[in-house]
C-alpha positions as CSV (number, residue, x, y, z in Angstrom):
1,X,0.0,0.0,0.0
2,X,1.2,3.7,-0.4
3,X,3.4,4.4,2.1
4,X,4.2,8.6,0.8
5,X,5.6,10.4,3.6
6,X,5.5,14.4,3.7
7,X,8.4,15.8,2.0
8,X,9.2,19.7,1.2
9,X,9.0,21.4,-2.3
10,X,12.9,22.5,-2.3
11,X,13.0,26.5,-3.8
12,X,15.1,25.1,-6.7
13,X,11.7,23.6,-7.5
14,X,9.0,26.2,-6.6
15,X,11.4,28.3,-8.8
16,X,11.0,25.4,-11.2
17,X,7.5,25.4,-10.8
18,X,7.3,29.3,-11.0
19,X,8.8,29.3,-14.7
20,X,6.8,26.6,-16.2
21,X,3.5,28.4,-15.3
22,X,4.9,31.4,-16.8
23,X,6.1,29.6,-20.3
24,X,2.3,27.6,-19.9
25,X,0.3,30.6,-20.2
26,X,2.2,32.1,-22.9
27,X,2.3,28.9,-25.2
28,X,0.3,26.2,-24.1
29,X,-2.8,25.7,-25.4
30,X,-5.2,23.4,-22.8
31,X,-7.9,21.0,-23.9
32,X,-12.0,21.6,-22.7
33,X,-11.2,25.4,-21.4
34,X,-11.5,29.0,-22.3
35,X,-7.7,29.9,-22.5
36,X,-7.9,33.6,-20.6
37,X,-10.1,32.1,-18.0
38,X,-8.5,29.3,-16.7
39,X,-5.5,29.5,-14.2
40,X,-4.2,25.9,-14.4
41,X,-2.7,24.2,-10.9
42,X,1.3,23.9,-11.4
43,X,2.1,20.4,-10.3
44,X,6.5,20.2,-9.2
45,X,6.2,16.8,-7.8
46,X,4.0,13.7,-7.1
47,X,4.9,10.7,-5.5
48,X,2.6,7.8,-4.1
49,X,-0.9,9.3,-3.2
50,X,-0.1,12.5,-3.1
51,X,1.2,15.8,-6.1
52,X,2.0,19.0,-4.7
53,X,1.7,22.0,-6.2
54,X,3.1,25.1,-7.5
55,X,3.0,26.8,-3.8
56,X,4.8,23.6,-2.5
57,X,1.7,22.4,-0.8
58,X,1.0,18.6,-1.0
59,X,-2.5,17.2,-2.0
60,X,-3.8,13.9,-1.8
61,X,-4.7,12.9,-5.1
62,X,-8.5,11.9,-4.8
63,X,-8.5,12.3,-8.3
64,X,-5.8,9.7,-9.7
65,X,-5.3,12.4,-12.5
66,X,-8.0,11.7,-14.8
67,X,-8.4,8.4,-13.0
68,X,-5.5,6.8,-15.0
69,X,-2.9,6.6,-12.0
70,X,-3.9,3.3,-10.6
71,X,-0.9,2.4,-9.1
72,X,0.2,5.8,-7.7
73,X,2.8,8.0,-8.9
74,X,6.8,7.3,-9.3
75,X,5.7,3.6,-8.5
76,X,9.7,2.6,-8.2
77,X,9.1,-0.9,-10.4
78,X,8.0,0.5,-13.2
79,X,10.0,3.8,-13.0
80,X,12.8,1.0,-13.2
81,X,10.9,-0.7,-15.6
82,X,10.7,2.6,-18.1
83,X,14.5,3.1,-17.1
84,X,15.7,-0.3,-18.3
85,X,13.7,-0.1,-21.5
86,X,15.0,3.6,-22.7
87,X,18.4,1.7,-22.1
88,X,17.6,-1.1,-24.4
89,X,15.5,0.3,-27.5
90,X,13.7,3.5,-27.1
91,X,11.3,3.5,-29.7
92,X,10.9,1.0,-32.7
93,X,8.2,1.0,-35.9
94,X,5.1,-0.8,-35.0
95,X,5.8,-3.5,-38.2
96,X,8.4,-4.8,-36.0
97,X,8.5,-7.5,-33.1
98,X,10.0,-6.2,-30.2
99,X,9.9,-7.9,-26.3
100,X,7.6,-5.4,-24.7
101,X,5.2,-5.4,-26.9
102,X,4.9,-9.1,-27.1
103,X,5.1,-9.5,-23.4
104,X,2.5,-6.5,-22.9
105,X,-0.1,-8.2,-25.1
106,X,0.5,-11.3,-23.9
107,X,-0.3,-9.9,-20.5
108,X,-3.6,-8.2,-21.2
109,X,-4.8,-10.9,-23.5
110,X,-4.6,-13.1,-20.2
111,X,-6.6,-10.4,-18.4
112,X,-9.5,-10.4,-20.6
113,X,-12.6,-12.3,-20.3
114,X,-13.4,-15.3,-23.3
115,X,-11.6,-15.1,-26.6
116,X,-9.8,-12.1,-26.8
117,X,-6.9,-13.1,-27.2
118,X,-5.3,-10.2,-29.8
119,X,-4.3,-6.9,-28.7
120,X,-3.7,-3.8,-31.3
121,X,-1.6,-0.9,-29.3
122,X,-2.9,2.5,-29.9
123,X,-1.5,5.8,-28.1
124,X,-4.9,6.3,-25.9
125,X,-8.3,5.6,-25.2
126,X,-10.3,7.8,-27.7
127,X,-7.9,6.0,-30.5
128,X,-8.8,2.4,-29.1
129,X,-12.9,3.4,-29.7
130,X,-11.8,4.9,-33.1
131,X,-9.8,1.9,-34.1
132,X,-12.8,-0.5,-32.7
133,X,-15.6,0.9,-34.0
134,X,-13.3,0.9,-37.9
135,X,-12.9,-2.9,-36.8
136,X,-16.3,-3.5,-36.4
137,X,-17.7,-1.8,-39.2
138,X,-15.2,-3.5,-41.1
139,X,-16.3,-7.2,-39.9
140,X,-19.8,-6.5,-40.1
141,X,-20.1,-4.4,-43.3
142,X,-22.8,-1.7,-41.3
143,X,-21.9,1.4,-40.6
144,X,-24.3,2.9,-37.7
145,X,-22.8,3.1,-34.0
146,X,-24.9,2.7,-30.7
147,X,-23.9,4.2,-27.8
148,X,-25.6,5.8,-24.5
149,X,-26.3,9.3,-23.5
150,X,-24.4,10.4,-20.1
151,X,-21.0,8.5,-21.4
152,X,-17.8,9.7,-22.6
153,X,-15.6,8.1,-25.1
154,X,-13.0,10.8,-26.0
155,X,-12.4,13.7,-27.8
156,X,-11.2,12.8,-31.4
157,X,-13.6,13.3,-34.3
158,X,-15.3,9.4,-33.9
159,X,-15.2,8.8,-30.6
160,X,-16.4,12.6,-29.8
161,X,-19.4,12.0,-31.5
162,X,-20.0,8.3,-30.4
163,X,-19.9,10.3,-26.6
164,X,-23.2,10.9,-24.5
165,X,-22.2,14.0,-23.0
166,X,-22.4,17.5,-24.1
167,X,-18.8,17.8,-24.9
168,X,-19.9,15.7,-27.8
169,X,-22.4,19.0,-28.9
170,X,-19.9,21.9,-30.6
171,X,-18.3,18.9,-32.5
172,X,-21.6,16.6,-33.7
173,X,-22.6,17.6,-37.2
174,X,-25.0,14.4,-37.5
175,X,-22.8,12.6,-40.6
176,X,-21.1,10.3,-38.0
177,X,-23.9,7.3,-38.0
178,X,-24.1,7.5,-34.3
179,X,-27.4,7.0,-32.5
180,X,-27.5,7.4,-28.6
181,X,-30.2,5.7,-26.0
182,X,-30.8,6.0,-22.7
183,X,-29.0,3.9,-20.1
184,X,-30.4,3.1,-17.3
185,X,-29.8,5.6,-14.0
186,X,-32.6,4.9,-11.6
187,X,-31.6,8.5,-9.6
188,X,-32.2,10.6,-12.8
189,X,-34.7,7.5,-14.7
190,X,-36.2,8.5,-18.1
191,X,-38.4,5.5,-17.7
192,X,-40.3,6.2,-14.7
193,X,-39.3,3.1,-12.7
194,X,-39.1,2.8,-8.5
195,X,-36.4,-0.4,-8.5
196,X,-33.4,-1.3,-10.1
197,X,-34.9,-4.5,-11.7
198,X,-37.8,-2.1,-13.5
199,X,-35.2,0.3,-14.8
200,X,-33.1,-2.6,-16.0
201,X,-36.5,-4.4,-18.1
202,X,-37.4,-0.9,-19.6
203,X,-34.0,0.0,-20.3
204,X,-33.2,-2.9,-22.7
205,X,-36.9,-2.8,-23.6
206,X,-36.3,1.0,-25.2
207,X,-32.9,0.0,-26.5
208,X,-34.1,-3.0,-28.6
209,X,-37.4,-0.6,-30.0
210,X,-34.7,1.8,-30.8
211,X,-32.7,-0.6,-32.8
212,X,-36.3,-1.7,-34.6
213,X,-36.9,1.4,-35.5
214,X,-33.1,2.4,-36.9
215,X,-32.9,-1.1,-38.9
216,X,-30.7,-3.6,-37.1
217,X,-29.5,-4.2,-40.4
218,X,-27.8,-0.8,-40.0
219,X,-25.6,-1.2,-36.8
220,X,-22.2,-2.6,-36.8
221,X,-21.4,-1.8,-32.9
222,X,-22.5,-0.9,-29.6
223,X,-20.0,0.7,-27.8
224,X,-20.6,0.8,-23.7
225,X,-18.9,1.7,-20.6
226,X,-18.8,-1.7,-18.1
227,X,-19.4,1.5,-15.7
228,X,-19.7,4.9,-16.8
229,X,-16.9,7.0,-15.4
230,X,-16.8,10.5,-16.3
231,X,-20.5,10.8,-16.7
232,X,-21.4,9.9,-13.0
233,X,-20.3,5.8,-11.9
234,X,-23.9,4.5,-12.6
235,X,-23.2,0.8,-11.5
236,X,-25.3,-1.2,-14.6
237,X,-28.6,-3.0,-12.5
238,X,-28.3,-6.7,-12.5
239,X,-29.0,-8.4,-15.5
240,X,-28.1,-5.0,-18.2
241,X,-24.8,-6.0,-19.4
242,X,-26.4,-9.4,-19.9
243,X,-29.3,-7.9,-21.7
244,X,-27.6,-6.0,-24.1
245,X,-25.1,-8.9,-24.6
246,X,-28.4,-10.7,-25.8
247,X,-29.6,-8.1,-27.8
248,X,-26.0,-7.6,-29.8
249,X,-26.0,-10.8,-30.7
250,X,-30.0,-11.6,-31.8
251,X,-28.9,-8.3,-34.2
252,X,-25.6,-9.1,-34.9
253,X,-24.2,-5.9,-33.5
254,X,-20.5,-6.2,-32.0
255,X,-20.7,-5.5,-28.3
256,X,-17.6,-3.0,-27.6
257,X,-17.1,-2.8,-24.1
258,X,-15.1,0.5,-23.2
259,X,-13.0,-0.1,-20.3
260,X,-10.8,3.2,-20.6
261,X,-11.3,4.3,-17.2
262,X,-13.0,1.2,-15.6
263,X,-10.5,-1.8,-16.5
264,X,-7.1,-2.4,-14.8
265,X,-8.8,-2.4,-11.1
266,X,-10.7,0.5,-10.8
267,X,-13.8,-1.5,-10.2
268,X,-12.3,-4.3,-7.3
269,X,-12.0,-6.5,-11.1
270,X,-9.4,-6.6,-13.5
271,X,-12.2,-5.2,-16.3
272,X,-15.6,-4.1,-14.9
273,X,-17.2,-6.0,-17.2
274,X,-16.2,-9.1,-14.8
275,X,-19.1,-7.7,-12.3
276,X,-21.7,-9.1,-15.0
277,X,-20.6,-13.1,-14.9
278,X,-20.3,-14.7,-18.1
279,X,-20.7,-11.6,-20.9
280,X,-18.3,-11.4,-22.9
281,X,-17.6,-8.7,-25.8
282,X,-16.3,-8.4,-28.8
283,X,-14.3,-5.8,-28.5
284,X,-12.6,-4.0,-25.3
285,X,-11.1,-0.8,-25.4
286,X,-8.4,0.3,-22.3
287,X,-6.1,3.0,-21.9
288,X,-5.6,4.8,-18.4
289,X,-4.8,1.9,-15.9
290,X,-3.0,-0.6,-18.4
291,X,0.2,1.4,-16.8
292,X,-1.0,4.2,-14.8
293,X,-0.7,6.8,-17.8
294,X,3.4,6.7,-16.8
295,X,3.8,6.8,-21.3
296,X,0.8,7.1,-23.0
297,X,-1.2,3.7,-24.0
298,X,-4.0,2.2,-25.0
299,X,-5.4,-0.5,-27.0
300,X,-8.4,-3.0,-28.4
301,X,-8.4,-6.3,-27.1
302,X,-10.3,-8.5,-30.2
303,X,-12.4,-11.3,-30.1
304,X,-10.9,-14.4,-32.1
305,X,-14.4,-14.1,-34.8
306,X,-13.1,-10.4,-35.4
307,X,-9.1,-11.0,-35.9
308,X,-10.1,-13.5,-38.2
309,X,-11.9,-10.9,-40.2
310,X,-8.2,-9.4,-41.2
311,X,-6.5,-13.3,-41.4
312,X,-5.9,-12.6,-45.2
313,X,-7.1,-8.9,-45.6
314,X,-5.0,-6.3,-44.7
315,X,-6.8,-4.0,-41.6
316,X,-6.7,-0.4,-42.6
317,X,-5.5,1.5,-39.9
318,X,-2.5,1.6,-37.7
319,X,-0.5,4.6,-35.7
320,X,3.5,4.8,-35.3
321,X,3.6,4.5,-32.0
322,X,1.5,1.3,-31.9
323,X,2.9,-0.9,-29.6
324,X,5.8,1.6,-28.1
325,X,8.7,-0.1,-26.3
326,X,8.5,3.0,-23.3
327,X,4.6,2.7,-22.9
328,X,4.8,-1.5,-23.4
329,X,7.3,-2.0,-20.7
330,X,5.5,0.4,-18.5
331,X,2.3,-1.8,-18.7
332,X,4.4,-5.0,-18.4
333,X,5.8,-3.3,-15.1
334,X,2.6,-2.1,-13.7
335,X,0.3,-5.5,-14.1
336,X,3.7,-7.0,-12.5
337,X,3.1,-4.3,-9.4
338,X,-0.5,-4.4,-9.5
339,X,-0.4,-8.4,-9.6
340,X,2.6,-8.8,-6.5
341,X,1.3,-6.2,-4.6
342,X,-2.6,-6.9,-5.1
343,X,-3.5,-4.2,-5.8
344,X,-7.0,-5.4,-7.2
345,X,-8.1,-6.8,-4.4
346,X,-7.2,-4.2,-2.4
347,X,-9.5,-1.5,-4.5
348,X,-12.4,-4.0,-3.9
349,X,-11.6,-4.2,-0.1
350,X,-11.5,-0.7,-0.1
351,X,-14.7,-0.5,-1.6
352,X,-16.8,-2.5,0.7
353,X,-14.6,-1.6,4.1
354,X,-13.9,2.1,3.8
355,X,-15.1,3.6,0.8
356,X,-18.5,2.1,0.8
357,X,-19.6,2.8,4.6
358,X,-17.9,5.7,4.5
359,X,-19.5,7.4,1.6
360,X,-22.7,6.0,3.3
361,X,-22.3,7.9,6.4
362,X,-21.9,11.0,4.5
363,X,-24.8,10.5,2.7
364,X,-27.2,10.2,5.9
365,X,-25.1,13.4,7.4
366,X,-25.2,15.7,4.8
367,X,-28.6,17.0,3.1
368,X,-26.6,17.8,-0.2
369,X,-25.6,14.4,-0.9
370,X,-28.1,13.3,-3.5
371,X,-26.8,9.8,-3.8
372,X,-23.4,7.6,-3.5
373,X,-22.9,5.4,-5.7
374,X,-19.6,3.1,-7.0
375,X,-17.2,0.4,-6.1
376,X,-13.6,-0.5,-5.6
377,X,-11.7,2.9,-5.4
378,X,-14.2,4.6,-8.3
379,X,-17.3,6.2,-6.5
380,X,-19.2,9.1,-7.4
381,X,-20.9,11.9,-4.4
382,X,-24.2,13.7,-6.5
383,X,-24.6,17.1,-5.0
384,X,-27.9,18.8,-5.0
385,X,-30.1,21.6,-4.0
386,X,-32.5,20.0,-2.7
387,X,-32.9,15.9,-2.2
388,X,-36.8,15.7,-2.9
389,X,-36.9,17.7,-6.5
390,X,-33.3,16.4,-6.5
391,X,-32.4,19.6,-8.2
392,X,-28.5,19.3,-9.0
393,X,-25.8,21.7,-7.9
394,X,-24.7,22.5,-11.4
395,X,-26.5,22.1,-14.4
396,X,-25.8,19.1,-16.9
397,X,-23.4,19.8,-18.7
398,X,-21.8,23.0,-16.9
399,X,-20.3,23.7,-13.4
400,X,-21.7,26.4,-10.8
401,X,-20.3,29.1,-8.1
402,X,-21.2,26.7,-5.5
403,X,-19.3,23.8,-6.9
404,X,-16.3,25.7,-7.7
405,X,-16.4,26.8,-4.5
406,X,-16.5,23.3,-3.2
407,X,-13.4,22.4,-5.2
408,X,-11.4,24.8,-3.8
409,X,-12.1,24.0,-0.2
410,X,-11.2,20.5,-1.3
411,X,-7.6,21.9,-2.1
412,X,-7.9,24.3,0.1
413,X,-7.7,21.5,2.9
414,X,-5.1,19.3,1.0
415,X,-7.2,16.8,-1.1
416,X,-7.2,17.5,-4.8
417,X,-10.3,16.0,-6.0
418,X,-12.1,15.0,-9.4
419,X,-15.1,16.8,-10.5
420,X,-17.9,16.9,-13.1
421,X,-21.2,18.9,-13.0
422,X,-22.6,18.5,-9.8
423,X,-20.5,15.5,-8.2
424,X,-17.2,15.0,-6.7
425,X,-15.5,11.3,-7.7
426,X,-13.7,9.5,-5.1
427,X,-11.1,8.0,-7.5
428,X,-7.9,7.7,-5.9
429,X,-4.7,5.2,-6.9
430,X,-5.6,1.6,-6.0
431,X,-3.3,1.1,-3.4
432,X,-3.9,4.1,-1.0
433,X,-3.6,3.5,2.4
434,X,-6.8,3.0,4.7
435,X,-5.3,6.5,6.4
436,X,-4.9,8.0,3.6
437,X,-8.3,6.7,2.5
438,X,-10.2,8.0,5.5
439,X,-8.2,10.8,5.7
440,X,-10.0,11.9,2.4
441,X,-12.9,11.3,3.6
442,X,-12.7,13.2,6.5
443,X,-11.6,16.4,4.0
444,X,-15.3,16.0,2.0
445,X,-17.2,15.6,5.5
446,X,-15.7,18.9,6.1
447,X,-16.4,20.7,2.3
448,X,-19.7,18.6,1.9
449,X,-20.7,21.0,5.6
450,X,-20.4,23.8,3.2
451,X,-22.1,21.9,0.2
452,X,-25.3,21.6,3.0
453,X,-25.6,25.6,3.3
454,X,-26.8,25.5,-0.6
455,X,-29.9,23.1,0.2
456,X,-33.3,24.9,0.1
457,X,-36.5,23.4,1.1
C-alpha cells in the first residue's frame, strides 16, 4: 500500500514550478477550457498518493489524475521498468516485433474475459474506440454506431461523437452514424421506474425498439462503458450488461465494451465487465490503468471471430507508435506491481470496508448528498439543491459558483479532487492506504458542511 511520507518542495523547484507556469500561459494551449479564463494548478512533484503544487503544498490525489494513475505515482518498479527499456530500445516502428510489446499483449490478452486473445496498441483511449468501431464496421459491413447518452468516449472526431455528453455537442454535425439511447440511472430515470430490476426491463426494452426502429440491419457496434466513469459511476442493475449482450447478438451488432477508465482495477476487477458473470464482448477498449498513464497507451483487445476478419485482408488503420517499447514495458511493469502487490483486491476491499460505509455515512449526514454510488476505489458523491426535486448543484453539462467553491475548499484543505457537473468522484490510486483513505474522507465531511448551506426546502 502507499506508504508517501511528507516531503518539502525545495526553492530550486517552486522556482522550477514558478517558470513553467509562466512559459504555460504564454504557449500552451489546454484542452475543454477558455484559455484567458482558466488559471491551471502547477504540479513540481508527485509521488505515491499524493502531487504538490506550485505553492509547494501537497494534496492527496482523490483524483488519480483523470483516474488513470492506478498504481500511484513514481511507482519505483516501473520507474525502473521505463529506465531499463529507454536503455535497451527506445522507440521502434510498430511493423516490427520487439519484447515489450509481445510480453504486454501477452499480458492483457490473459486479463480479458473469453476469446480475446489479440491486442492492437494504440496511443490512448479515444484512438482504441476509433480503431474499434473501424474494426467493427469493417467485420460487419454496417456502418451505424450505438452508444448511450451520459457516457464519454474521447475527444477525437469518432469517438467525440460516439460520446453521450455534451462535450460531444460543438463537434456533432449528425454525418457520423451514431445514434445514442438512454441507459439506465434509476436516480435521474427516463423511464419512470421505482427499482433497479424495473429500470433494468425498460431500459433494454427501449434500447431493442430503438434498434427496430433504426434497422438492425444498420448497426455494426455498440459501444458501452462496463461503468460509466466521467459521466457519474452509474453501477449497470443486474441483469443489463447481460441484456444488451443478448440483444447484440439476436442483431448481430458487435458488443464494444469500453474499459478506458473502468479496467485495470478500478472496479475491485481486473475489467468491470467481470461484475456481470459470463458476458463477454467483442471488443474492449483500455487505456488509463493498463500502466498508470506513466507513457501514453492504449489498446483493443479482439475477439478471435473479429481478428479472423483481417487473417488474409490487410486492416486499414494503424498509428506509429502502436505498440511503443517505453509505454509497453510500463504496462508490463505495472500488471507486474498491481499483480505482486494486489493491488485489485485491495480496491475491492476498499470499496466494501472504507469507501463504501464511509461514503454512506456522509450521505445520511449531509442534506446535499443526493446519492453515492460506486465500487472498488471509483465512486461518485451527487450534489444537490435539494434531495426531494433532486435539483442538482450544477447544471448538466456546466459547473456552478457553488461547486467551484466546493473544489477549492477540497484543495484548500489538502485533497485534490475529481469533479464533473454537480459530483465530486472518489477515484484515488488503488493502493492508498486506509489512512490515507479516511483521511480523504474526513476532507469532504468537512467541504460537503459547506455543500449543505446551498440546500433549500
Amino acid at each position: 500500500m502507499s506508504t508517501t511520507t511528507e516531503s518539502a518542495v525545495t526553492e530550486e523547484e517552486l522556482a522550477a514550478g514558478r517558470r513553467a507556469f509562466e512559459l504555460d500561459r504564454k504557449h500552451v494551449f489546454h484542452s475543454w477550457s477558455a484559455q484567458k479564463q482558466i488559471k491551471p494548478m502547477t504540479v513540481t512533484k508527485a509521488e505515491g498518493s499524493y502531487v504538490w503544487d506550485g505553492e509547494g503544498n501537497r494534496l492527496l490525489d482523490f483524483s488519480s489524475q483523470l483516474v488513470n494513475t492506478n498504481i500511484g505515482h513514481q511507482h519505483p518498479k516501473v520507474v525502473a521498468a521505463i529506465q531499463e527499456q529507454a536503455g535497451k530500445l527506445c522507440t521502434v516502428a510498430p511493423q516490427h516485433v520487439n519484447d515489450a510489446r509481445s510480453e504486454a499483449a501477452r499480458l492483457v490478452s490473459e486479463l480479458t474475459p473469453g476469446n480475446l486473445d489479440t491486442v492492437f496498441f494504440t496511443n490512448g483511449g479515444a484512438d482504441a474506440v476509433e480503431h474499434a468501431i473501424r474494426m467493427a464496421r469493417l467485420h460487419t459491413g454496417r456502418y451505424k454506431v450505438l452508444s448511450a447518452y451520459r457516457s464519454y468516449h474521447g475527444g477525437t472526431a469518432l469517438a467525440v461523437n460516439v460520446t453521450g455528453d455534451p462535450r460531444r455537442l460543438p463537434n456533432d454535425y449528425g454525418n457520423a452514424g451514431t445514434v445514442h439511447f438512454h441507459a439506465p440511472f434509476l436516480y435521474r430515470t427516463q423511464f419512470h421506474s421505482t427499482t433497479e430490476e424495473e429500470e433494468c426491463q425498460r431500459a433494454l426494452e427501449n434500447l431493442e425498439q430503438l434498434i427496430l426502429l433504426e434497422g438492425p440491419g444498420a448497426f455494426a457496434a455498440l459501444v458501452l462503458e462496463s461503468i460509466p466513469g466521467t459521466a457519474g459511476i452509474m453501477i449497470p442493475p443486474a441483469g443489463y450488461l447481460a441484456g444488451v449482450r443478448e440483444l447484440t447478438r439476436k442483431y448481430g451488432i458487435m458488443f464494444i465494451a469500453d474499459e478506458v477508465m473502468a479496467g485495470f482495477g478500478r472496479s475491485g476487477k481486473w475489467f468491470a465487465i467481470e461484475h456481470a458473470a459470463g458476458v463477454e464482448p467483442d471488443l474492449i477498449t483500455f487505456a488509463k490503468g493498463v500502466n498508470s498513464g506513466y507513457v501514453p497507451l492504449g489498446g483493443v483487445a479482439i475477439s478471435d471471430e473479429i481478428a479472423a476478419t483481417f487473417a488474409h485482408t490487410p486492416f486499414p488503420g494503424g498509428l506509429t507508435y502502436s505498440g511503443h517499447p517505453l509505454a509497453c514495458a510500463a504496462a508490463v511493469a505495472t500488471i507486474g506491481a498491481m499483480r505482486e502487490e494486489g493491488m485489485v483486491e485491495n480496491a475491492a476491499r476498499l470499496g466494501e470496508t472504507v469507501f463504501g460505509p464511509g461514503l454512506a455515512d456522509l450521505a445520511e449526514k449531509h442534506q446535499s448528498v443526493g446519492e453515492v454510488r460506486g465500487t472498488g476505489a471509483f465512486w461518485a458523491v451527487e450534489l444537490v439543491k435539494n434531495r426531494e426535486t433532486r435539483e442538482p448543484l450544477a447544471a448538466y453539462g456546466g459547473s456552478s459558483p457553488e461547486m467551484n467553491t466546493l473544489i477549492a475548499a477540497c484543495k484548500e484543505r489538502g485533497l485534490l479532487p475529481f469533479a464533473n457537473f454537480n459530483r465530486l468522484h472518489v477515484v484515488p490510486p488503488l493502493n492508498i492506504s486506509d489512512e490515507e483513505a479516511r483521511t480523504g474522507l474526513g476532507i469532504l465531511d468537512e467541504v460537503l458542511t459547506i455543500a449543505d448551506g446551498y440546500v433549500t426546502d
